[in-house]
VEXSEVEX-996398 format. One record per atom (N, C-alpha, C, O, CB): residue number from 1; residue in three letters; atom name; x, y, z. Coordinates in steps of 0.2 Angstrom, whole numbers, plus 2048, in hexadecimal, padded with zeros to 3 digits. Each point is the difference from the previous one (the first is absolute). Glycine has a CB too. Example, Ala and Ser with C-alpha at 12.3 -4.5 7.8 and 13.67 -1.06 7.14 Angstrom:
REC   pos   code   site     X     Y     Z
REC     1    ALA      N   842   7E4   827
REC     1    ALA     CA   7FC   806   800
REC     1    ALA      C   804   806   800
REC     1    ALA      O   805   7FF   803
REC     1    ALA     CB   7F2   7FB   803
REC     2    SER      N   807   80B   7F6
REC     2    SER     CA   804   806   801
REC     2    SER      C   7FC   805   803
REC     2    SER      O   803   806   801
REC     2    SER     CB   803   7F7   7F5
***
This chain:
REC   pos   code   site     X     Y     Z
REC     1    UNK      N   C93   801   E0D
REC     1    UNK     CA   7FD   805   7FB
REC     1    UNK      C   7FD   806   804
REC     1    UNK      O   7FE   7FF   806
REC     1    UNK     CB   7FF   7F8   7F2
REC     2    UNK      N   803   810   806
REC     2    UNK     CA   801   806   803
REC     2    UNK      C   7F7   7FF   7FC
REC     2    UNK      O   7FE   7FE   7FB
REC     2    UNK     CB   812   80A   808
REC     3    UNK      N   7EE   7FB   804
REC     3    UNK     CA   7FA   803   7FF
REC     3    UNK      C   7FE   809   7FD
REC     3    UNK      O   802   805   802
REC     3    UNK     CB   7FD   7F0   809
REC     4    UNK      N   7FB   80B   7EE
REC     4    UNK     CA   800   806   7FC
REC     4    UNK      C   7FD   805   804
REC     4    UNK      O   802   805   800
REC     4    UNK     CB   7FE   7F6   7F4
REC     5    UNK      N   7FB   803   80F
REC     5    UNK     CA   7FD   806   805
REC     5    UNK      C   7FF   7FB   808
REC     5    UNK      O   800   7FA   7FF
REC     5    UNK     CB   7F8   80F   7F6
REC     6    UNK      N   808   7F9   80F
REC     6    UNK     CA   7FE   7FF   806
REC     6    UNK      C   7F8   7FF   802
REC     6    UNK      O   7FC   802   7FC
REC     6    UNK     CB   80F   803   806
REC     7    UNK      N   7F3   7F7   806
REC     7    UNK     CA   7F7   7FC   7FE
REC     7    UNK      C   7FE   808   802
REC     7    UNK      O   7FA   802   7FE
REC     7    UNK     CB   804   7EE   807
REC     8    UNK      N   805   813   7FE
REC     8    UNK     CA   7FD   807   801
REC     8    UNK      C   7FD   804   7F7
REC     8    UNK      O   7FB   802   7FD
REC     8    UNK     CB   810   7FE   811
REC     9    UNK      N   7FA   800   7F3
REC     9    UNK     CA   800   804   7F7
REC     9    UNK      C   7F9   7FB   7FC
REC     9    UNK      O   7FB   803   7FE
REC     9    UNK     CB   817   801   800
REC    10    UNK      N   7EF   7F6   800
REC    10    UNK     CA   7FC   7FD   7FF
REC    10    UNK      C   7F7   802   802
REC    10    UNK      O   7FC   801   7FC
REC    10    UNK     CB   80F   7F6   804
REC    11    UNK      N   7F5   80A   806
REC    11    UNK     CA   7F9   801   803
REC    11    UNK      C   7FF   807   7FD
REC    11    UNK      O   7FB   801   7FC
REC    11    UNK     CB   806   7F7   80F
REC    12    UNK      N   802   80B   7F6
REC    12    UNK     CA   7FF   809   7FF
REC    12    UNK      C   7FF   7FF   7F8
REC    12    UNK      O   7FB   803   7FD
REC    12    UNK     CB   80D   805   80D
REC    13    UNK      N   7FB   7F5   7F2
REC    13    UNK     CA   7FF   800   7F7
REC    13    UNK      C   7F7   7FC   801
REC    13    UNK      O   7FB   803   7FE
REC    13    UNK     CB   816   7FB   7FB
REC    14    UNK      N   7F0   7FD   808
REC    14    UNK     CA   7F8   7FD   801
REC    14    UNK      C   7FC   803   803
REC    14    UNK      O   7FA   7FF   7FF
REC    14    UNK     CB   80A   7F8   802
REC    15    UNK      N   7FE   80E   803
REC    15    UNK     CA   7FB   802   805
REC    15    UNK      C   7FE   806   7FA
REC    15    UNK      O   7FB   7FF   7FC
REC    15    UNK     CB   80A   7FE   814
REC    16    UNK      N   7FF   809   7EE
REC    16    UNK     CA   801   805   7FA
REC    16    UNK      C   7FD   7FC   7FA
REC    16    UNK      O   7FC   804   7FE
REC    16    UNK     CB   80E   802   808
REC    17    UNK      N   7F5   7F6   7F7
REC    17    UNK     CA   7FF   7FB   7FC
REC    17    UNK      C   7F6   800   7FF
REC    17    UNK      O   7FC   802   7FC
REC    17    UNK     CB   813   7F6   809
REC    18    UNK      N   7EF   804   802
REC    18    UNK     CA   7FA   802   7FF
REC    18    UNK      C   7FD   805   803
REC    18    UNK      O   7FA   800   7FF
REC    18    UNK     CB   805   7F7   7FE
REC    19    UNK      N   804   80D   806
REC    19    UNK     CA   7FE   806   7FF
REC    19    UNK      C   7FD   802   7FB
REC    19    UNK      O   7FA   802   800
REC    19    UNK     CB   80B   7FF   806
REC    20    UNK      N   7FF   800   7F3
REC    20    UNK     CA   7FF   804   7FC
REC    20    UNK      C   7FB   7FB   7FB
REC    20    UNK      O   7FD   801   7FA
REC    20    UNK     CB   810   807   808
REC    21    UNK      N   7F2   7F0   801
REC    21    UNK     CA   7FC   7FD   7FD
REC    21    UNK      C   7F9   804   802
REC    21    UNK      O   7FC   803   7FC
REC    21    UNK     CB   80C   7F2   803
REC    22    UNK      N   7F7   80B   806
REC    22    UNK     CA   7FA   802   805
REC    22    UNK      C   7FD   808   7FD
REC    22    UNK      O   7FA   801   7FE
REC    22    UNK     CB   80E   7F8   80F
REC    23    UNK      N   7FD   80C   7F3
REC    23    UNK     CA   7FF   804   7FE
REC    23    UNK      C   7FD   801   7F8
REC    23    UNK      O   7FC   805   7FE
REC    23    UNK     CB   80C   7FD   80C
REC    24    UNK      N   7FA   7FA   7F1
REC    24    UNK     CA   7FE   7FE   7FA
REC    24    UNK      C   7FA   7FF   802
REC    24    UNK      O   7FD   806   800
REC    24    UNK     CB   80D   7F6   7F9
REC    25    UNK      N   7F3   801   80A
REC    25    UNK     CA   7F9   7FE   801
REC    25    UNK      C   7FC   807   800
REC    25    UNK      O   7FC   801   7FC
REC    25    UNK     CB   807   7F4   80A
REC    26    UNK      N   7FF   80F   7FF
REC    26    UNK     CA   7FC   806   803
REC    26    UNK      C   7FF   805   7F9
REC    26    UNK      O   7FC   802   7FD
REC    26    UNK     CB   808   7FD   811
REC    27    UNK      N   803   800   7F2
REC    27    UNK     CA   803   806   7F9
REC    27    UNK      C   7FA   800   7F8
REC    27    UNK      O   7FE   804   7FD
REC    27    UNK     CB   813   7F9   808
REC    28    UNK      N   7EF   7FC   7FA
REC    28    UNK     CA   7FB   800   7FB
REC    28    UNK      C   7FA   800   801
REC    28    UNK      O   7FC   800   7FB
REC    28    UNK     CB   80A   7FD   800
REC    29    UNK      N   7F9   802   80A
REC    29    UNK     CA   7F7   802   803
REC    29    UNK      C   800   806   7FE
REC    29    UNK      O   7FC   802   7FC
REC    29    UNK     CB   801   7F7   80F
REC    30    UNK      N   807   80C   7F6
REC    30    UNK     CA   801   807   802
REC    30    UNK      C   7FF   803   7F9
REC    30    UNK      O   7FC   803   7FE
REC    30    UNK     CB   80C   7FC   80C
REC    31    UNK      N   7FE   7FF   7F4
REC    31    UNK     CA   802   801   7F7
REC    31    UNK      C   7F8   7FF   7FB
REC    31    UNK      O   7FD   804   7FC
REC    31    UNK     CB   812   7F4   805
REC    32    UNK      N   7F0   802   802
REC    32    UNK     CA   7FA   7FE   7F8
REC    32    UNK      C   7F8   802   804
REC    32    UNK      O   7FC   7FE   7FD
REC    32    UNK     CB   80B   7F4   7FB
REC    33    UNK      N   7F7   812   80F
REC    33    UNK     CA   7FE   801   803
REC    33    UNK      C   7F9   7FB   801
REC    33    UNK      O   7FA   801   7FF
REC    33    UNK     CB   80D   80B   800
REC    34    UNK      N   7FC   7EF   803
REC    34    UNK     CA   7FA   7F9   802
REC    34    UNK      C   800   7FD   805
REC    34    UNK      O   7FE   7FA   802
REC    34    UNK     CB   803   803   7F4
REC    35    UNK      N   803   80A   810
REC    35    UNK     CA   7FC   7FE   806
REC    35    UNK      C   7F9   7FE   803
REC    35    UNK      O   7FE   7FD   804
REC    35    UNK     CB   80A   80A   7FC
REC    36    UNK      N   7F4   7FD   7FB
REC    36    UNK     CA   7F7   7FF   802
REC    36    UNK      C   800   7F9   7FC
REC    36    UNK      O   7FD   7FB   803
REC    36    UNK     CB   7FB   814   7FD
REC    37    UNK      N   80A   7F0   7FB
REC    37    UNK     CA   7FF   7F9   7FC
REC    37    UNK      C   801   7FA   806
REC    37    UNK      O   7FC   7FB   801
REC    37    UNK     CB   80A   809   7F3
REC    38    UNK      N   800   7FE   80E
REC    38    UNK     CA   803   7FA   806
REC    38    UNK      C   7FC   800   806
REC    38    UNK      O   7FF   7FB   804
REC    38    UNK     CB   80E   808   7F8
REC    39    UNK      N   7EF   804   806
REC    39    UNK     CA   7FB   801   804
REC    39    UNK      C   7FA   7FC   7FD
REC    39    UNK      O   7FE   7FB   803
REC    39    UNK     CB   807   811   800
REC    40    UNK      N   7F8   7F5   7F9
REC    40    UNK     CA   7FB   7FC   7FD
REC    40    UNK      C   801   7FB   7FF
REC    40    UNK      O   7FB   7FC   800
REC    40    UNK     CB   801   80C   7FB
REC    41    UNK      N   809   7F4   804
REC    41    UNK     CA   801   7F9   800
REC    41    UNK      C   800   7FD   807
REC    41    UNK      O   7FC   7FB   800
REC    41    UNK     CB   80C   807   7F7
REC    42    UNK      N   7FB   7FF   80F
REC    42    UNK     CA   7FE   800   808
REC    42    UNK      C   7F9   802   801
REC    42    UNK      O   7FE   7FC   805
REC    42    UNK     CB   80E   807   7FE
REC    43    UNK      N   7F0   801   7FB
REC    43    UNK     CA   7F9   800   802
REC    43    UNK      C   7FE   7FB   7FB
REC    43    UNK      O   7FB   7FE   803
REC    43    UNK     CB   803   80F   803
REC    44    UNK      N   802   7F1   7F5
REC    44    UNK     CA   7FD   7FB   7FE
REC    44    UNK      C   803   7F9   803
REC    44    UNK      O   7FD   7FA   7FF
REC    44    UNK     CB   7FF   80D   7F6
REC    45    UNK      N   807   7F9   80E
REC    45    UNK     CA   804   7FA   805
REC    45    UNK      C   7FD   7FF   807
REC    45    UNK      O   801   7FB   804
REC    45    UNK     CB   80A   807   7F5
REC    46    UNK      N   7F2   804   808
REC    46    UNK     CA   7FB   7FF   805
REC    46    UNK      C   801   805   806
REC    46    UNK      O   7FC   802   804
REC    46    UNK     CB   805   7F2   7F9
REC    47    UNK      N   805   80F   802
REC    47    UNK     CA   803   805   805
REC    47    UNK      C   7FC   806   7FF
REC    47    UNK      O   7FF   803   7FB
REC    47    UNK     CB   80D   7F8   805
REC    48    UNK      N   7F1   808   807
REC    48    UNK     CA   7FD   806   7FF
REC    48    UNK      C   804   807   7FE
REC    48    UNK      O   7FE   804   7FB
REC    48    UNK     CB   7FC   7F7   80D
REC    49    UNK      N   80B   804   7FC
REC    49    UNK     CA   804   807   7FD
REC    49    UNK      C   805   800   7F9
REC    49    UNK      O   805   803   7FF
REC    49    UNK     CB   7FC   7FF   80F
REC    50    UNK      N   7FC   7FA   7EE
REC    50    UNK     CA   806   7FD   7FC
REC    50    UNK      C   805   809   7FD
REC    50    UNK      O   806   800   7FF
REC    50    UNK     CB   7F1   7F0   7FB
REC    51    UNK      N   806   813   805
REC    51    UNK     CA   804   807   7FE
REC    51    UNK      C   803   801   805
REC    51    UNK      O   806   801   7FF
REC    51    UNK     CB   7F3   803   7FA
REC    52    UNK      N   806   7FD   80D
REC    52    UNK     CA   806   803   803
REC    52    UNK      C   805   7FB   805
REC    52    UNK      O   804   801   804
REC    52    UNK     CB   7F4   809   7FB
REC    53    UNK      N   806   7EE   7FF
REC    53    UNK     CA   804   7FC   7FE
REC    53    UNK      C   807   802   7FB
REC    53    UNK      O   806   800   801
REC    53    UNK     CB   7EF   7FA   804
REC    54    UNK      N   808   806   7F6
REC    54    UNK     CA   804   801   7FA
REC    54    UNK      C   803   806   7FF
REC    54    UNK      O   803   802   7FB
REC    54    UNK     CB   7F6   7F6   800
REC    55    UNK      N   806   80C   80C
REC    55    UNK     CA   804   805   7FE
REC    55    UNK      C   805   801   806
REC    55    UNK      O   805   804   800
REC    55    UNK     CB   7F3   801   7F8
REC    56    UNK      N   805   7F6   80D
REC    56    UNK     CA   807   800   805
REC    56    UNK      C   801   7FA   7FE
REC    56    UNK      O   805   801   803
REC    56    UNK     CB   7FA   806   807
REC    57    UNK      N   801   7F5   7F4
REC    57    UNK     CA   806   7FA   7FD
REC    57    UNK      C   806   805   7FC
REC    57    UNK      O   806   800   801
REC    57    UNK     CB   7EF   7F5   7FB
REC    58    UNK      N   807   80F   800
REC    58    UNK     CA   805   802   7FA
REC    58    UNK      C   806   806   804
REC    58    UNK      O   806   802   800
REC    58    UNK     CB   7ED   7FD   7F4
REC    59    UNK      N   809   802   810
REC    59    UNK     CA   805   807   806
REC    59    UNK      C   804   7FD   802
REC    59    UNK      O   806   802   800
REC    59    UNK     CB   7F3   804   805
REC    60    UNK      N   805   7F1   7FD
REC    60    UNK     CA   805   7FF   806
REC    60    UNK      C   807   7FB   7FC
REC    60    UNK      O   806   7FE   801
REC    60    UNK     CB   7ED   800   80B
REC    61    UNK      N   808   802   7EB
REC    61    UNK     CA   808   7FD   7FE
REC    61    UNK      C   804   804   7FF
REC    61    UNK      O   806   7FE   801
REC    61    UNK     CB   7F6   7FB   7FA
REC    62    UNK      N   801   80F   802
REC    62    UNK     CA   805   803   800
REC    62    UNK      C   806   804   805
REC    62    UNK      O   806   801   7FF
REC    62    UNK     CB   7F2   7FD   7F9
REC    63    UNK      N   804   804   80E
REC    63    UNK     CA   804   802   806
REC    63    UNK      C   801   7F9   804
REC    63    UNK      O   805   801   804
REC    63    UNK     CB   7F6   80B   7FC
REC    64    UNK      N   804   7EE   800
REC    64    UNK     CA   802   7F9   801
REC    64    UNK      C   807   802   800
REC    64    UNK      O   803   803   804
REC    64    UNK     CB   7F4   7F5   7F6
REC    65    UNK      N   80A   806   7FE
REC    65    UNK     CA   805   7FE   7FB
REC    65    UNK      C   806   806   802
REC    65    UNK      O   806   7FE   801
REC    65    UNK     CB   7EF   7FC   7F3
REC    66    UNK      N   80B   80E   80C
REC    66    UNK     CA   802   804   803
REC    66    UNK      C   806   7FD   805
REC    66    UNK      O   806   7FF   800
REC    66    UNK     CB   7EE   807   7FC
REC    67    UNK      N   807   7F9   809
REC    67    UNK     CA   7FF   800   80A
REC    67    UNK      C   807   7F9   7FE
REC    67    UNK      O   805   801   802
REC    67    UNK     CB   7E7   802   807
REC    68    UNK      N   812   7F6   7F4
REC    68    UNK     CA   802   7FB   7FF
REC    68    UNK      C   808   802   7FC
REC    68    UNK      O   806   7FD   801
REC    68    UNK     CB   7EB   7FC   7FE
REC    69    UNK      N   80E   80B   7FE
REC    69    UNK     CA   807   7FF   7FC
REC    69    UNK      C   805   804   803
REC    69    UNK      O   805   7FE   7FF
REC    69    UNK     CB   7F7   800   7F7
REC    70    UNK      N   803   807   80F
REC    70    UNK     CA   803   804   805
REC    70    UNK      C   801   7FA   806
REC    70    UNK      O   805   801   804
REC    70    UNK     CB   7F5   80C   7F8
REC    71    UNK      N   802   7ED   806
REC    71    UNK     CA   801   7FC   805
REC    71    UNK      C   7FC   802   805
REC    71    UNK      O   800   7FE   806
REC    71    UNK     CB   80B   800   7F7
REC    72    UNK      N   7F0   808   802
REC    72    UNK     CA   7FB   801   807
REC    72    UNK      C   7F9   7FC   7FF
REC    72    UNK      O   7FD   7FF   7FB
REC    72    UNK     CB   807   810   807
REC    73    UNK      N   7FB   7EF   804
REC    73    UNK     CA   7FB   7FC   803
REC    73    UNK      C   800   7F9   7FB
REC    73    UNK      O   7FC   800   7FB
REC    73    UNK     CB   7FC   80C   80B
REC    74    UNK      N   80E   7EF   7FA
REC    74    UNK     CA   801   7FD   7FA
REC    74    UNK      C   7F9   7FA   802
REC    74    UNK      O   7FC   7FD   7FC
REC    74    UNK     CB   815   805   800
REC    75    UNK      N   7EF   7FC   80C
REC    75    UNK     CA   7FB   7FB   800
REC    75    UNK      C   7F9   802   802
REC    75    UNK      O   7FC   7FB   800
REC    75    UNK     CB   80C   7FF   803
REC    76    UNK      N   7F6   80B   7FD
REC    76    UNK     CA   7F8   801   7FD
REC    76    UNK      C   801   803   7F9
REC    76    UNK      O   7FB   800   7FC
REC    76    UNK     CB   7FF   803   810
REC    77    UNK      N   80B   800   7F1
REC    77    UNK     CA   7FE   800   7FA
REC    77    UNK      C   800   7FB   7FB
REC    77    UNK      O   7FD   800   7FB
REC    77    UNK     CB   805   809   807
REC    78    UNK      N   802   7F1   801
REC    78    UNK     CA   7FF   7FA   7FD
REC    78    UNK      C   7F9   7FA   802
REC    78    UNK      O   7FC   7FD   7FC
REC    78    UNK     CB   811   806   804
REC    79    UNK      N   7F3   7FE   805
REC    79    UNK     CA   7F9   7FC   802
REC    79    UNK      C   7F7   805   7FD
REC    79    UNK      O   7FC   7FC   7FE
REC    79    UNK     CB   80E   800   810
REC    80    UNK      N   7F7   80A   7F2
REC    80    UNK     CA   7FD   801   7FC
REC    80    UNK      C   7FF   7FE   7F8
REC    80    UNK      O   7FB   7FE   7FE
REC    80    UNK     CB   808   809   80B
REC    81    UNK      N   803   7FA   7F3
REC    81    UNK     CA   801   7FD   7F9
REC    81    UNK      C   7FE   7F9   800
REC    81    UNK      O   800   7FD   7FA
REC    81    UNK     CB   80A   80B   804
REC    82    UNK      N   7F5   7F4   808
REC    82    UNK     CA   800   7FB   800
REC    82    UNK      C   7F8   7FD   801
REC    82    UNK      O   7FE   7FB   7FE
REC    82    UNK     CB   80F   806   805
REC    83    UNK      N   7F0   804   800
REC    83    UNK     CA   7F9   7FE   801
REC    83    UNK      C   7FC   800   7F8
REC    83    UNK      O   7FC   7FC   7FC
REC    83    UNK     CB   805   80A   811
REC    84    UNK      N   801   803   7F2
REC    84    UNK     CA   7FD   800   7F8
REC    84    UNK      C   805   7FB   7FA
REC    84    UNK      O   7FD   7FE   7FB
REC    84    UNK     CB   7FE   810   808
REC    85    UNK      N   80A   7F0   7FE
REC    85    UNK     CA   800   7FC   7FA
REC    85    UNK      C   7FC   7F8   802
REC    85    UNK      O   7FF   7FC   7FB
REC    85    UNK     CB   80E   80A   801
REC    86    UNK      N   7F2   7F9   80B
REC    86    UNK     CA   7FD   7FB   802
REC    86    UNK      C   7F8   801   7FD
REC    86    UNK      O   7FC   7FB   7FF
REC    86    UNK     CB   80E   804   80C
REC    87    UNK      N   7F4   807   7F3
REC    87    UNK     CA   7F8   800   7FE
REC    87    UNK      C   801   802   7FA
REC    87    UNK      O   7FB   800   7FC
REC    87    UNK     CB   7FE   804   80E
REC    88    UNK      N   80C   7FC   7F3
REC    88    UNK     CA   800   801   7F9
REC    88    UNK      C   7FF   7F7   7FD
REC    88    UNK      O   7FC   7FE   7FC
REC    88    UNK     CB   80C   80F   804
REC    89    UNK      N   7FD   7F1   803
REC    89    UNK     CA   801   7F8   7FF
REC    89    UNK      C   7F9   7FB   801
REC    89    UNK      O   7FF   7FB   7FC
REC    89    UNK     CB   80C   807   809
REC    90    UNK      N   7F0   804   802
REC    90    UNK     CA   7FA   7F9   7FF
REC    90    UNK      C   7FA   802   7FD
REC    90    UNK      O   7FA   7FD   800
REC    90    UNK     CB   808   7FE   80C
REC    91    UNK      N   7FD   80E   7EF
REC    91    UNK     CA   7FB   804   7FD
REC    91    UNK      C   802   7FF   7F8
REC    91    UNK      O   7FD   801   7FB
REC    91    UNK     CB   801   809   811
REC    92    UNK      N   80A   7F4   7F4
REC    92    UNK     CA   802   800   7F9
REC    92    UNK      C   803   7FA   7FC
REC    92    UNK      O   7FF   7FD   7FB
REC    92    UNK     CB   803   80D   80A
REC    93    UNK      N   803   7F8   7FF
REC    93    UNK     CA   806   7F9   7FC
REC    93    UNK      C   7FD   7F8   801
REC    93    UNK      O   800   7FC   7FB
REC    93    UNK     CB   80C   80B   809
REC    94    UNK      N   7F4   7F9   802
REC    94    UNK     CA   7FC   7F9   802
REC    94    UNK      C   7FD   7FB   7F9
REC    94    UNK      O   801   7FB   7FD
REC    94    UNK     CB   7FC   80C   80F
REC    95    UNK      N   7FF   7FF   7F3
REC    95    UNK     CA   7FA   7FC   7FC
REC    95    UNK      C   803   7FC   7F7
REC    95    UNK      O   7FE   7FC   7FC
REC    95    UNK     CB   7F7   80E   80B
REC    96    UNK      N   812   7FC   7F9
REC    96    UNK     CA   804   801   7F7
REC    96    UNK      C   806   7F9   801
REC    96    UNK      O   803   7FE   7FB
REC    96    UNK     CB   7FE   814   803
REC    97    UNK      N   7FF   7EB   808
REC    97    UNK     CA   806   7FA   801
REC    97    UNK      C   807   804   804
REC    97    UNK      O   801   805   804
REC    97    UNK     CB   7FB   7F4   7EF
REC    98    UNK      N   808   802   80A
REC    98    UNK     CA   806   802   802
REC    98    UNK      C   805   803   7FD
REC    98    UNK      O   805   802   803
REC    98    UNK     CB   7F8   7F7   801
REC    99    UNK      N   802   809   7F6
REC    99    UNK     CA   807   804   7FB
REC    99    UNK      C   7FC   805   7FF
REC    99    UNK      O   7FA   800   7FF
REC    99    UNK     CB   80E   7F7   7F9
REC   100    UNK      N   7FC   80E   808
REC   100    UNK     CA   7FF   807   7FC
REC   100    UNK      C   7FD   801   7FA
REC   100    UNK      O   7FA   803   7FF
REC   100    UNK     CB   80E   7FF   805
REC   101    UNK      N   7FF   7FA   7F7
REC   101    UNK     CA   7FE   800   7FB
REC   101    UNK      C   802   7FB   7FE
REC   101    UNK      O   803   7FD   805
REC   101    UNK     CB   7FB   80D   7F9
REC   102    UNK      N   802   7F3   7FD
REC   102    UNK     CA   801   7F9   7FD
REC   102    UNK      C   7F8   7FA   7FD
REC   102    UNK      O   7FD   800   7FB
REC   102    UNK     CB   810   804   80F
REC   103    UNK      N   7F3   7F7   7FB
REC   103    UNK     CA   7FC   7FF   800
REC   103    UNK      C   7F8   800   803
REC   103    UNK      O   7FB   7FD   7FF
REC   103    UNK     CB   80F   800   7FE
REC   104    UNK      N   7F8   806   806
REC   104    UNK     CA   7FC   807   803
REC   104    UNK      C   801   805   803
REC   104    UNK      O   806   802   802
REC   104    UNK     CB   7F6   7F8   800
REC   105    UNK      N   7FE   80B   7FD
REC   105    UNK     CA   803   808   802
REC   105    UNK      C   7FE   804   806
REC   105    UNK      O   7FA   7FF   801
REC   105    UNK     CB   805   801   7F4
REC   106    UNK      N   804   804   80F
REC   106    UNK     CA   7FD   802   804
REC   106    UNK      C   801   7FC   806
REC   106    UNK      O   7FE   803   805
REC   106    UNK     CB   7FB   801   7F2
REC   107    UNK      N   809   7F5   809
REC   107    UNK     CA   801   7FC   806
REC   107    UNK      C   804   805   807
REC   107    UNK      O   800   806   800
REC   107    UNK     CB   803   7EF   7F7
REC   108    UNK      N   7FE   806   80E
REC   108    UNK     CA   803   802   806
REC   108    UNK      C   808   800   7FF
REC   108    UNK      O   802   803   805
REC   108    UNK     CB   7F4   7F9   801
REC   109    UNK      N   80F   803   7F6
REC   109    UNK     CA   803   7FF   803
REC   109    UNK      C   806   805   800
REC   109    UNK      O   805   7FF   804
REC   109    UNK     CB   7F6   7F8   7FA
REC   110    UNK      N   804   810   800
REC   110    UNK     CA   802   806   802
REC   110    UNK      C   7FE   802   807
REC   110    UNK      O   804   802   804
REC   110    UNK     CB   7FB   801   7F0
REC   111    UNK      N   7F9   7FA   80C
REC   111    UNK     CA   800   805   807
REC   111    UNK      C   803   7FA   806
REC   111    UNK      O   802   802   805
REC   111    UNK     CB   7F1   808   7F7
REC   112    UNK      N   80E   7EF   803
REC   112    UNK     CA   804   7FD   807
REC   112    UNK      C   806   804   7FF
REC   112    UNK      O   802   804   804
REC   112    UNK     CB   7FA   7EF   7FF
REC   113    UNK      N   807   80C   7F7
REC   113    UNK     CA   808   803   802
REC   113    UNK      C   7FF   805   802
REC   113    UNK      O   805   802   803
REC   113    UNK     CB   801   7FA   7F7
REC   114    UNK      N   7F4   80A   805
REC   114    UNK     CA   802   805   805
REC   114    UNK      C   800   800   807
REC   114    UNK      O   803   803   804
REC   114    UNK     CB   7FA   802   7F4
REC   115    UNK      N   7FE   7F6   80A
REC   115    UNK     CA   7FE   7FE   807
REC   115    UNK      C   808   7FF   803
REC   115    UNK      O   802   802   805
REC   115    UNK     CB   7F0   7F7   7F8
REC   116    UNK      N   811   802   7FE
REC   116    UNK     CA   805   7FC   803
REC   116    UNK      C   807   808   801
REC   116    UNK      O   804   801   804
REC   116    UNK     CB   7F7   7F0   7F3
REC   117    UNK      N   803   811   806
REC   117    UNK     CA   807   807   7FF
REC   117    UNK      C   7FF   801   808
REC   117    UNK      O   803   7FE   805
REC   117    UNK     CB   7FC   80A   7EC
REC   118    UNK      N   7F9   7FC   80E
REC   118    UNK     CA   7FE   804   805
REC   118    UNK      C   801   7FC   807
REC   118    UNK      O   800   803   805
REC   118    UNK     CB   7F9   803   7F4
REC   119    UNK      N   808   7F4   806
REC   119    UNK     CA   801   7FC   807
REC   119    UNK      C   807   7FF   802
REC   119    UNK      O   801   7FD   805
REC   119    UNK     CB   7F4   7FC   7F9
REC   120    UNK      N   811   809   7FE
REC   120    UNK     CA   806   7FF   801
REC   120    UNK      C   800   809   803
REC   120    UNK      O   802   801   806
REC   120    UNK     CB   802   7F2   7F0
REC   121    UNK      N   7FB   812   806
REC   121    UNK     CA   801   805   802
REC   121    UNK      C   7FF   801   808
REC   121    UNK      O   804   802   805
REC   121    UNK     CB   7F9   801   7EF
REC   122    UNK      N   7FA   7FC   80C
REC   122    UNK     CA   7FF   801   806
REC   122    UNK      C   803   7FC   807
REC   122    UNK      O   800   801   806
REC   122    UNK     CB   7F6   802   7F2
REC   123    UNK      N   80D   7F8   804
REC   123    UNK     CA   803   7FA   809
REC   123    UNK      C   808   803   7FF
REC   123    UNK      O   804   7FF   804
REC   123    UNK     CB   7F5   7F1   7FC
REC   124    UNK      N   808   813   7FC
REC   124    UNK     CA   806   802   801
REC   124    UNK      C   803   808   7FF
REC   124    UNK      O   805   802   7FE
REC   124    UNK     CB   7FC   7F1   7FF
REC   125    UNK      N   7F9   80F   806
REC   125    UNK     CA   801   808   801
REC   125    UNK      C   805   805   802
REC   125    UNK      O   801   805   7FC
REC   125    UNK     CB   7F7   7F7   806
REC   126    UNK      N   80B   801   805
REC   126    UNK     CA   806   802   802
REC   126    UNK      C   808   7FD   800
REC   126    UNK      O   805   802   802
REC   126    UNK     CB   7F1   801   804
REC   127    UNK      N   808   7F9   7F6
REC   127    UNK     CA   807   7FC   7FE
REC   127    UNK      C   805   803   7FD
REC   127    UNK      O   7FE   801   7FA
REC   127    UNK     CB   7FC   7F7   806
REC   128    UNK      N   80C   809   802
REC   128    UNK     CA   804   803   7FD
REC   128    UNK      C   806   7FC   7FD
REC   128    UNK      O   804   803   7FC
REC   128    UNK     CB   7F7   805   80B
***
């Protein structure tokens, strides 16, 4: 059986794929302007700087997401994506379960499959 795209092509559509997931994130912070919301949410979480947390999270998704779909700096911009989905998981989701939506909302299981994306992208960077 002939293969429809190659593992190469596969990675770059996945890799392009959340990008443009990543960037949705930054983009409606931007759009509905609740960067300081998202700031005020992190300083009541304990974090001192939570605003200018929340506004270099929101930078780094969107030039991330940029840097990531062009293929520059794919393993710190993944290991990055990987920290903050990792504190969204233990400030957020954690506490909502495991489904999005369904029988619960808000769970984790969006953010491991991005963990999981970003861990294929990143080990397989240079693979052609």
């Amino acid at each position: 059986m002939k293969k429809l795209i190659s593992q190469h092509q596969s990675l770059v559509l996945l890799r392009i794929g959340v990008s443009v997931l990543m960037m949705a994130h930054g983009f409606q912070r931007l759009y509905y302007n609740t960067v300081n919301d998202f700031g005020e949410f992190l300083n009541a979480k304990g974090f001192l700087i939570g605003y200018a947390l929340a506004w270099s999270i929101t930078l780094f998704e969107l030039a991330g997401a940029l840097l990531l779909a062009l293929g520059k700096f794919t393993r710190w911009i993944c290991l990055g994506w990987m920290v903050v989905i990792t504190m969204g998981i233990i400030l957020v989701h954690a506490q909502n379960g495991w489904f999005v939506v369904g029988p619960s909302t808000g769970g984790v299981e969006y953010s491991i499959l991005l963990l999981l994306a970003l861990t294929v992208i990143a080990t397989n960077e240079n693979k052609k």
